[in-house]
C-alpha positions in Angstrom: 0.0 -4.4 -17.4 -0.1 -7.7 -16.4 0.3 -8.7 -12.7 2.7 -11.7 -12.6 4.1 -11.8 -9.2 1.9 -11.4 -6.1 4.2 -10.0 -3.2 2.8 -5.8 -2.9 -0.7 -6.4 -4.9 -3.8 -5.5 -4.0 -7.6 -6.0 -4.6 -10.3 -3.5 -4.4 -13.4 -4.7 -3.7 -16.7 -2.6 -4.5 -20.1 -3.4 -2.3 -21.6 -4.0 -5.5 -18.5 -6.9 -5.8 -16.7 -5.3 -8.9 -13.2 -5.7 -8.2 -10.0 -4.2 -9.6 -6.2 -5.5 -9.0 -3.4 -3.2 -8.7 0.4 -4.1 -8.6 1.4 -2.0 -5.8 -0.8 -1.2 -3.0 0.2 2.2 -2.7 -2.1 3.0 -5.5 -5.1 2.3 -4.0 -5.4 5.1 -2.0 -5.0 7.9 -5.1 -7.3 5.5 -7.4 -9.8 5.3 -4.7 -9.9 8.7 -3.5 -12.3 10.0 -5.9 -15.2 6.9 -5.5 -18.2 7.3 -3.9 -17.2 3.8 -2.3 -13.7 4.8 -1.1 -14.4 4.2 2.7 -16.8 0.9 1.9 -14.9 -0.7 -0.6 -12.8 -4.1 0.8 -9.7 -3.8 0.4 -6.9 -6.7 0.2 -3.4 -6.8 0.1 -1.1 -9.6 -0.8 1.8 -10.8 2.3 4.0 -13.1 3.1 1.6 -15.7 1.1 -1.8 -14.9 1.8 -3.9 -12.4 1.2 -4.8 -9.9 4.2 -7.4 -7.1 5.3 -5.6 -4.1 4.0 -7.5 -1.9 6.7 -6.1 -3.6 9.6 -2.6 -4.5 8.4 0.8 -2.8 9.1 2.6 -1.1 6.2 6.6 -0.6 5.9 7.8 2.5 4.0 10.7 1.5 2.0 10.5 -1.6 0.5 11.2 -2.1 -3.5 7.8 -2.7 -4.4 6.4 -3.2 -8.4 5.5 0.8 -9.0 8.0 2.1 -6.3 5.8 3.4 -4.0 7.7 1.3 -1.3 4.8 0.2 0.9 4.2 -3.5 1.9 1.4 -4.8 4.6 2.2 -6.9 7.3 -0.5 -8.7 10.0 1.5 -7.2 12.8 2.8 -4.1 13.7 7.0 -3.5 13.6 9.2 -0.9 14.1 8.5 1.8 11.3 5.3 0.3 10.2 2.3 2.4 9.8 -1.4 2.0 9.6 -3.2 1.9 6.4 -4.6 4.9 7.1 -1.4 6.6 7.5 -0.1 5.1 4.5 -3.5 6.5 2.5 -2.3 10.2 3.8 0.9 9.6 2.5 0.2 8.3 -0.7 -1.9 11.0 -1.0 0.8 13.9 0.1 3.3 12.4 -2.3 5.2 10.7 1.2 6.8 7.5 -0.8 9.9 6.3 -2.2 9.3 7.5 -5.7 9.9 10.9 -4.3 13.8 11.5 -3.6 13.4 13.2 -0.2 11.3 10.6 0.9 13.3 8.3 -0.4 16.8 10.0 0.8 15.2 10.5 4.3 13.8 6.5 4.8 17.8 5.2 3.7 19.2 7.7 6.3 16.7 6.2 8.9 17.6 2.5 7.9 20.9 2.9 8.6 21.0 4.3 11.7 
């Protein structure tokens, strides 16, 4: 696939400087999981026009993001927004709006 809009990418950066791209952020966590450099690697995310230290930013749940996973990083901290690390568990728990509970449970919360 080719990436053609930047808003919810992300880059993977390996010490050794290979890098992979990825439409959604929310699948860095499973791709990553199972390399030896999964806690070293850098990892970048792409918001509101600039790229930004996935590690340290701020990730909403329920946006409409490329692969549906519904995550999207932010500098700063906001009401519902989790740390990456947070957002690595859930991804890896299944926790994201491509599953219907999740999904069903995040729109119940929005509109209260």
């Amino acid at each position: 696939m080719t990436i053609t809009d930047l808003p919810y990418t992300a880059q993977v950066i390996a010490p050794d400087g290979r890098t992979w791209f990825f439409h959604d952020v929310g699948g860095v966590p499973l791709w990553l999981e199972d390399k030896p450099f999964r806690d070293t690697a850098r990892i970048w995310t792409y918001s509101e026009g600039t790229w930004i230290d996935a590690r340290t930013a701020w990730f909403a749940r329920n946006e409409v993001t490329p692969m549906e996973y519904g995550f999207g990083g932010y500098r700063e901290a906001g009401e519902g927004r989790v740390e990456y690390e947070t957002m690595r568990q859930l991804m890896l728990r299944g926790e994201n709006m491509t599953n219907p509970a999740v999904k069903r449970k995040l729109f119940i919360e929005d509109c209260h």
